[in-house]
N, C-alpha and C positions, 0 to 999 in steps of 0.2 A: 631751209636748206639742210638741218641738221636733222629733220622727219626724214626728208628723202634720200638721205642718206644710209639713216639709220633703216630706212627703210629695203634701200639693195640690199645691205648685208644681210640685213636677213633672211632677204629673199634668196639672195645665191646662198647663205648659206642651208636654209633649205633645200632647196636646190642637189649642192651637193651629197647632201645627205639621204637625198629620195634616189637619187643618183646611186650610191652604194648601196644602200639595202636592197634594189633591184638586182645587185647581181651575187646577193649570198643567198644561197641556198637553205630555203623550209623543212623543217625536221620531214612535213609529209614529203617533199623532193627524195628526201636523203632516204626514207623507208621505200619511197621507190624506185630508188639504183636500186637498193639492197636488193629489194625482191627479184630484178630483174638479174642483176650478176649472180644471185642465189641460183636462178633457173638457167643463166646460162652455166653456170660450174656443174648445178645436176649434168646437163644433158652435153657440155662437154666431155665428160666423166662417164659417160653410160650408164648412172646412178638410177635406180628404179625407187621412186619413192613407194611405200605403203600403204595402204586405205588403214591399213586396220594395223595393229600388231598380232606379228607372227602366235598364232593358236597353240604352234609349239614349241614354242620361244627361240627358233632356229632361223637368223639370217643368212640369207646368201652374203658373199662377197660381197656385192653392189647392191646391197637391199637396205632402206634404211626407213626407219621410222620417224614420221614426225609428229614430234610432242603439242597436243593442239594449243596449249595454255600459253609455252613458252615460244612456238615454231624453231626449238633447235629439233634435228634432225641427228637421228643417232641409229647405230649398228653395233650391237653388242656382238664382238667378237668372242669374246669368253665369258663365262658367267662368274668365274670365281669360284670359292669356297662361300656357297649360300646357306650355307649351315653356319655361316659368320657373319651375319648382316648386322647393318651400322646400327648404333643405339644416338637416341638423341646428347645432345652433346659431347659424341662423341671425334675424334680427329681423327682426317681423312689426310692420307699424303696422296699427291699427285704429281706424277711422273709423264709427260708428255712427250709426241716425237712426232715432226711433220707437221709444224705450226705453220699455213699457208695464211698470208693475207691477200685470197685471190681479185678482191674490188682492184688491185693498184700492176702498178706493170714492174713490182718488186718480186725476185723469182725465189728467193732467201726464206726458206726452211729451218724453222727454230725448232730450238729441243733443250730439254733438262731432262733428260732421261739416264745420261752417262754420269753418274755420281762423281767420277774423276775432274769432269768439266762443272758440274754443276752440283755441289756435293750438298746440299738441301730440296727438296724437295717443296712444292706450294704444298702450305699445309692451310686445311679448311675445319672449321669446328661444324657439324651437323648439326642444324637447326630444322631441320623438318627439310621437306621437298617444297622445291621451288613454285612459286606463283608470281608473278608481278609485280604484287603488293609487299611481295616477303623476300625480294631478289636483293635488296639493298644488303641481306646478313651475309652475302658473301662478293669478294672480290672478285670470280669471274662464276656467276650462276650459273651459268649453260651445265659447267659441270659437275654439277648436282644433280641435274634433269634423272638421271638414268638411276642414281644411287639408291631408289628403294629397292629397283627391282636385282640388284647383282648383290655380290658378295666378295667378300677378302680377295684382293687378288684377283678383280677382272679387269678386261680389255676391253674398252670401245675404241670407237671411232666418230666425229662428231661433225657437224656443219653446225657454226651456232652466231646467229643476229646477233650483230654488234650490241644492243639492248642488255644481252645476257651473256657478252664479252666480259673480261677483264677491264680496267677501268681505262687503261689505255686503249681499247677497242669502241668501246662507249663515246669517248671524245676526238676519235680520229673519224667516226664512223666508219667504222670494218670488221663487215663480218670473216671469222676465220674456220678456216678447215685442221681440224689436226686427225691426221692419220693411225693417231696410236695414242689413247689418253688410259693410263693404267693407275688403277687406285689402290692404296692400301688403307688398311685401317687401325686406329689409334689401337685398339686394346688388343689386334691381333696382330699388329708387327713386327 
């Protein structure tokens, strides 16, 4: 009596259990909303992705490039001062404006751009350029992706996989759009 007893509980609690883990979603699931709310924001947005990067280094408005390592996609609006490019170790402030997390049906636009509202800046120490393997040395890597190529004082624009989000993006899974991510640099600011 006391077998087949012990026998249902286990079974339903099996059971139960095979029960929920069918209805949470697999990291591959979850890389495949990304991909797909990724391509509907491009082609919502009239976004023109690029085969290649720009030969002379000039994006359209709607023109972005994506980085094949990391897949954040990026639009350098300005280049900066490139006669001031980062050195390793060195610190990066980051100023952002038009934080979109477009996977969710929240319409809320974040920003630390207004020093009044936001009077620090993300600050990042420069360890080399981002790869996969090397994404852990910063809290939100996507924005790193662009920083060998610009200088003091540029502008982009960025679509960046939750992967190489913030670490609050990583665990929410959500990838974000920001409209204006402006960098400065530790020994030139």
């Amino acid at each position: 009596m006391k077998n087949s007893r012990a026998i249902f509980v286990i079974t339903a609690v099996l059971f139960i259990l095979l029960a929920s883990c069918k209805d949470q979603k697999t990291y591959a699931d979850r890389l495949k909303d990304e991909a797909r709310a990724i391509d509907r924001f491009i082609a919502q947005n009239d976004i023109d992705i690029l085969e290649r990067f720009p030969s002379n280094n000039s994006f359209g408005d709607n023109q972005f490039y994506r980085d094949a390592t990391t897949g954040v996609y990026y639009n350098i609006v300005d280049y900066g001062d490139t006669t001031q490019r980062i050195s390793l170790g060195e610190e990066i402030y980051v100023r952002f404006q038009g934080l979109n997390y477009f996977m969710t049906e929240d319409t809320t636009s974040f920003s630390n751009l207004d020093p009044n509202l936001s009077p620090f800046p993300q600050t990042l120490i420069f360890r080399g350029a981002v790869n996969p393997t090397t994404s852990a040395y910063y809290d939100t890597p996507g924005w790193i992706v662009p920083v060998p190529l610009i200088g003091h004082k540029a502008v982009v624009k960025m679509i960046v996989p939750f992967d190489f989000g913030s670490s609050y993006d990583r665990s929410q899974y959500q990838p974000t759009y920001y409209n204006r991510v402006e960098y400065r640099f530790g020994n030139h600011y």
